[in-house]
PATI-76936 format. One record per residue (C-alpha): residue number from 1; residue in three letters; x, y, z. Coordinates in steps of 0.001 Angstrom, whole numbers, plus 500000, padded with zeros to 6 digits. Each point is the difference from the previous one (the first is absolute). Example, Ala and Ser with C-alpha at 12.3 -4.5 7.8 and 13.67 -1.06 7.14 Angstrom:
<rs>
+-----+---------+--------+--------+--------+
: num : residuo :      u :      v :      w :
+-----+---------+--------+--------+--------+
:   1 :     ALA : 512300 : 495500 : 507800 :
:   2 :     SER : 501370 : 503440 : 499340 :
+-----+---------+--------+--------+--------+
</rs>
This chain:
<rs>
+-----+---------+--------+--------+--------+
: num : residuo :      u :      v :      w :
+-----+---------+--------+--------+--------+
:   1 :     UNK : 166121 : 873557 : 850763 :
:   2 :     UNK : 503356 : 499138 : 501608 :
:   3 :     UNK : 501072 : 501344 : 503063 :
:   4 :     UNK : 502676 : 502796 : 501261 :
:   5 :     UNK : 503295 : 499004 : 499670 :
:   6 :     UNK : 500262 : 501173 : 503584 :
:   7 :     UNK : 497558 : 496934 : 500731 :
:   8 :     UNK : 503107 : 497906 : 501576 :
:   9 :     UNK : 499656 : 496481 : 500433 :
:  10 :     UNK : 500001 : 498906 : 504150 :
:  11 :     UNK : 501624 : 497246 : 501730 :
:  12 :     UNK : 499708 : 498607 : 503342 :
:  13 :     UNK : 501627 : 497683 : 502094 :
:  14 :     UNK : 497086 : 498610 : 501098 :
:  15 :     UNK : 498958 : 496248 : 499068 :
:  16 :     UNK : 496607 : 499513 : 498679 :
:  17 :     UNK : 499189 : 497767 : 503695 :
:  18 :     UNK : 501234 : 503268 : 501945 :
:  19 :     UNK : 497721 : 502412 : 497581 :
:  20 :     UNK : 496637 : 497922 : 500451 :
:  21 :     UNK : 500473 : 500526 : 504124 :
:  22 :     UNK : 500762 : 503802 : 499115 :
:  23 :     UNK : 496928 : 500399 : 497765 :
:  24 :     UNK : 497323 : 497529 : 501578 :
:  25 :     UNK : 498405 : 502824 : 502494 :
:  26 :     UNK : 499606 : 502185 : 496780 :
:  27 :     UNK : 498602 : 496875 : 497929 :
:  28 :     UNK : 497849 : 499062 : 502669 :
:  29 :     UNK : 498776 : 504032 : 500343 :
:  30 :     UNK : 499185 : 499921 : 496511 :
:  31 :     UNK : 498338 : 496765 : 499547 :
:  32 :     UNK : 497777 : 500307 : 502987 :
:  33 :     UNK : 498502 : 503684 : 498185 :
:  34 :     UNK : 499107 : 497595 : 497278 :
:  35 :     UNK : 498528 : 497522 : 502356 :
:  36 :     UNK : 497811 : 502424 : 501792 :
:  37 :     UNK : 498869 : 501131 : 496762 :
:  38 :     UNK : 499152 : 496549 : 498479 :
:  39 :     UNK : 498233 : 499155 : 503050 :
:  40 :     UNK : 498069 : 503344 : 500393 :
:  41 :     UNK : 499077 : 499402 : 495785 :
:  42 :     UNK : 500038 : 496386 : 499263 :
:  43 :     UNK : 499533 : 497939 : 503515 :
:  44 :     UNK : 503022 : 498367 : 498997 :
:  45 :     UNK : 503372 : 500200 : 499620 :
:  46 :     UNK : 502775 : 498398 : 496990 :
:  47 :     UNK : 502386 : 502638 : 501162 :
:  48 :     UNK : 500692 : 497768 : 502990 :
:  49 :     UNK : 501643 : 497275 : 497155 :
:  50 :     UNK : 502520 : 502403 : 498699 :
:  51 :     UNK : 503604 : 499243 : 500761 :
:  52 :     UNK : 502833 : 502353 : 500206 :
:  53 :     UNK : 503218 : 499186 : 498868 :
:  54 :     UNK : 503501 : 501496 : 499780 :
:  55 :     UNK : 501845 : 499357 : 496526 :
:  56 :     UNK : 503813 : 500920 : 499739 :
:  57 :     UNK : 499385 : 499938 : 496175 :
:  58 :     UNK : 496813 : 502983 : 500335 :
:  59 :     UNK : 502089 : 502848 : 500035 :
:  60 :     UNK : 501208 : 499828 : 496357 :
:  61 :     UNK : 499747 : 503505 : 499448 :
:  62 :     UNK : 500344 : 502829 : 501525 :
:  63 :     UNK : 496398 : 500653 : 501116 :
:  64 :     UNK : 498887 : 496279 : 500206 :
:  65 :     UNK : 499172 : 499475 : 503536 :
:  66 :     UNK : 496921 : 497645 : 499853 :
:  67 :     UNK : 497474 : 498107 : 498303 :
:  68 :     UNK : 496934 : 498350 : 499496 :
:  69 :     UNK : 499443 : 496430 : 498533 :
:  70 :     UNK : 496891 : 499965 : 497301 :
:  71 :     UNK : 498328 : 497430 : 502106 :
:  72 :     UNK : 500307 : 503052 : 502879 :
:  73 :     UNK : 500834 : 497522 : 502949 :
:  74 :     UNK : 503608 : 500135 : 499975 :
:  75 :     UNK : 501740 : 503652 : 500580 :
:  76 :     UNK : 503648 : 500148 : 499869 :
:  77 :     UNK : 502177 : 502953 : 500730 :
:  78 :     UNK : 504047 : 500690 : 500201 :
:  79 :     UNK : 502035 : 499683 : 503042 :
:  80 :     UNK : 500794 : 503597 : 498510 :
:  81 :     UNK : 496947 : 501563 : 500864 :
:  82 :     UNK : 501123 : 500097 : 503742 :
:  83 :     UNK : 502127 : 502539 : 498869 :
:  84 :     UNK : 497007 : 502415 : 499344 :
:  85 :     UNK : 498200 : 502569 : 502151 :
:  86 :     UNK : 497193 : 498230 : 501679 :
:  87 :     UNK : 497088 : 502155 : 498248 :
:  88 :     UNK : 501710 : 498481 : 496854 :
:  89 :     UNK : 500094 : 496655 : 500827 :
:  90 :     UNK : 496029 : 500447 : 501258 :
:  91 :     UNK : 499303 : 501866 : 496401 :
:  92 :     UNK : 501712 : 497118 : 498691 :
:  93 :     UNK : 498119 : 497167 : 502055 :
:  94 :     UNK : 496328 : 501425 : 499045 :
:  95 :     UNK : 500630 : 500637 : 496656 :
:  96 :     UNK : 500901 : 496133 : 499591 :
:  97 :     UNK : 497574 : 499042 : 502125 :
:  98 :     UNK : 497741 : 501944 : 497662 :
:  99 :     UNK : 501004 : 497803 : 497465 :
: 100 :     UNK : 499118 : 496666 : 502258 :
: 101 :     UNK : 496632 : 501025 : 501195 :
: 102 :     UNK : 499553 : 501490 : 495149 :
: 103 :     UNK : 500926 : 496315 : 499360 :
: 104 :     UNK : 498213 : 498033 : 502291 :
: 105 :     UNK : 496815 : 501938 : 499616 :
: 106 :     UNK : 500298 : 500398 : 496081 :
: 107 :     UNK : 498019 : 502401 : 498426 :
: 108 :     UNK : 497919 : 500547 : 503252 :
: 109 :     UNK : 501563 : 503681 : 500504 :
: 110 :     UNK : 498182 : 502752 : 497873 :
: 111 :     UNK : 502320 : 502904 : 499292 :
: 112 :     UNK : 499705 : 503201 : 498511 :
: 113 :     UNK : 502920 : 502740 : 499372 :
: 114 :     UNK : 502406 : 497546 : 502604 :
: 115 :     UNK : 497196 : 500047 : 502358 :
: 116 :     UNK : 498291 : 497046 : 501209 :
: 117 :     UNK : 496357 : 500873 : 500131 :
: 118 :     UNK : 498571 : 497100 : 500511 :
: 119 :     UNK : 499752 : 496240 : 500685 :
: 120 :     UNK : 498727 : 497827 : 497350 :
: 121 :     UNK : 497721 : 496831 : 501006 :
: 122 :     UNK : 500535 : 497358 : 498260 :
: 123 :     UNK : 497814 : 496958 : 501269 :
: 124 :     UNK : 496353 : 501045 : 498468 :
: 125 :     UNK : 498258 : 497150 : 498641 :
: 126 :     UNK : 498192 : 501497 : 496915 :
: 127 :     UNK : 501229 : 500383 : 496189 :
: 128 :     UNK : 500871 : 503579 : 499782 :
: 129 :     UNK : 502116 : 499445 : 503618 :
: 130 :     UNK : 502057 : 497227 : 498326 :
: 131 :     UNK : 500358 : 502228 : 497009 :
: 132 :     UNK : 500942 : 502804 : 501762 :
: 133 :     UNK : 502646 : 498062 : 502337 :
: 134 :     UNK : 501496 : 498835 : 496706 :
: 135 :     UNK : 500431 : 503308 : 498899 :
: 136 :     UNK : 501833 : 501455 : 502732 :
: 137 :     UNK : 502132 : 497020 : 500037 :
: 138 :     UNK : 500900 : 500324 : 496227 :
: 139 :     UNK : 500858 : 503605 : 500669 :
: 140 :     UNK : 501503 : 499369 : 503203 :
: 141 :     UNK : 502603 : 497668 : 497862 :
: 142 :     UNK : 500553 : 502225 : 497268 :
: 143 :     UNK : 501719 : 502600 : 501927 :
: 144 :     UNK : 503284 : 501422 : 499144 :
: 145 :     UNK : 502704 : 500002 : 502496 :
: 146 :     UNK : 499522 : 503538 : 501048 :
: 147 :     UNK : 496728 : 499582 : 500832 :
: 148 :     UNK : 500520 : 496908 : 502239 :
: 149 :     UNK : 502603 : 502266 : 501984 :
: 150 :     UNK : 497484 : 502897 : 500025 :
: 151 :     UNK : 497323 : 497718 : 501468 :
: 152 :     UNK : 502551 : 498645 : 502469 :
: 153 :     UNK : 500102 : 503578 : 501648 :
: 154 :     UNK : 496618 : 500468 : 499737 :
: 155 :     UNK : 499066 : 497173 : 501529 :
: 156 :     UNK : 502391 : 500739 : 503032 :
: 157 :     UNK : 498847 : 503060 : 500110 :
: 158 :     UNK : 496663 : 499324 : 500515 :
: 159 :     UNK : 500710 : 496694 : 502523 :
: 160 :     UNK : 502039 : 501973 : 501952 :
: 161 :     UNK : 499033 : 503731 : 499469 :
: 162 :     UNK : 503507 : 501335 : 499800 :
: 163 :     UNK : 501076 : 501082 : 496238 :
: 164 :     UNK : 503289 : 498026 : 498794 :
: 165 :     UNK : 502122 : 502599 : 498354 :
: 166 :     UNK : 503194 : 499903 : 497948 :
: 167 :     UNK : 502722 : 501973 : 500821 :
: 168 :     UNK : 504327 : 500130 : 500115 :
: 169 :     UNK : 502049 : 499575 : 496755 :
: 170 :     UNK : 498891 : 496188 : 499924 :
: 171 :     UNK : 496735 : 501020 : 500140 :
: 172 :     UNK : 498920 : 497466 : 503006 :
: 173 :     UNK : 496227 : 499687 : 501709 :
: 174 :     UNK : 499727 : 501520 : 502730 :
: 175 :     UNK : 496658 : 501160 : 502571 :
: 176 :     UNK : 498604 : 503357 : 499534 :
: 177 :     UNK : 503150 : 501245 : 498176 :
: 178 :     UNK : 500645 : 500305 : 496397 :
: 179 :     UNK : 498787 : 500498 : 497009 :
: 180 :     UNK : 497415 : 497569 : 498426 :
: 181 :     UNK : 501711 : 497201 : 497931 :
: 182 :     UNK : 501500 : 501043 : 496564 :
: 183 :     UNK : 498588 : 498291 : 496857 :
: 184 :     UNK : 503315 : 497355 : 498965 :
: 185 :     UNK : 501483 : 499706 : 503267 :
: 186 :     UNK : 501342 : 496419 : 500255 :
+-----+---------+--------+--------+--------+
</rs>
């Protein structure tokens, strides 16, 4: 799916230094959700080890404002997405913080329909546990890349409780606006 041609590519003037001090306080909203919900779940937190970084280079399209390293402790957005409405930038933040929390907690999210509807143990000591972890790690890895962006927003959803929409002619997350994500958008 591509996007609008009226999806126009933004600029800014401001340096990647000058966008993490614009961006931190929404960062540091977002990542603390996921905190409170590790800690309230798990007991711990690996959320806490995830760095944010601004890239120059992320914003090589139009609607490439962020992203989320396959190891899911490094997050780096574009000095760009200052430029963007704050609910934006916050649709943006949990939905790649969605991806984090997917990657460091692989296959541990049950999800039905882009729901999550559960939490998956993994840590049981018996045959058909092991079996069983194995098998929601092998289909964990086999997803396509749709579904890993489907799961990011359900994930966010469900840490946060707001609904990350898509919306505009670049068709960008946002909270509790939009339209669910379209199958194809890259």
């Amino acid at each position: 799916m591509s996007t609008s041609a009226a999806c126009e590519q933004r600029v800014t003037e401001v340096s990647p230094e000058e966008s993490m001090l614009i961006v931190e306080p929404l960062v540091q909203a977002v990542r603390e959700r996921f905190i409170e919900w590790e800690m309230a779940t798990l007991g711990s937190s690996k959320t806490r080890k995830v760095r944010t970084e601004s890239w120059q280079e992320m914003h090589d399209t139009p609607r490439h404002f962020a992203g989320c390293s396959e190891s899911g402790l490094t997050i780096a957005f574009a000095p760009e997405i200052v430029e963007l409405p704050e609910e934006t930038v916050l649709g943006i933040l949990a939905h790649e913080f969605g991806h984090s929390i997917d990657f460091l907690y692989p296959g541990r999210f049950v999800l039905r329909d882009r729901e999550v509807i559960g939490w998956r143990e993994m840590g049981g000591e018996g045959k058909r546990e092991a079996q069983a972890a194995r098998a929601a790690i092998r289909q964990w890895q086999q997803r396509d890349p749709d579904q890993v962006e489907f799961d990011a927003d359900a994930i966010a959803q469900y840490v946060t409780g707001q609904t990350i929409g898509y919306s505009g002619p670049c068709m960008l997350q946002g909270l509790n606006a939009g339209a669910r994500r379209p199958q194809g958008l890259r």
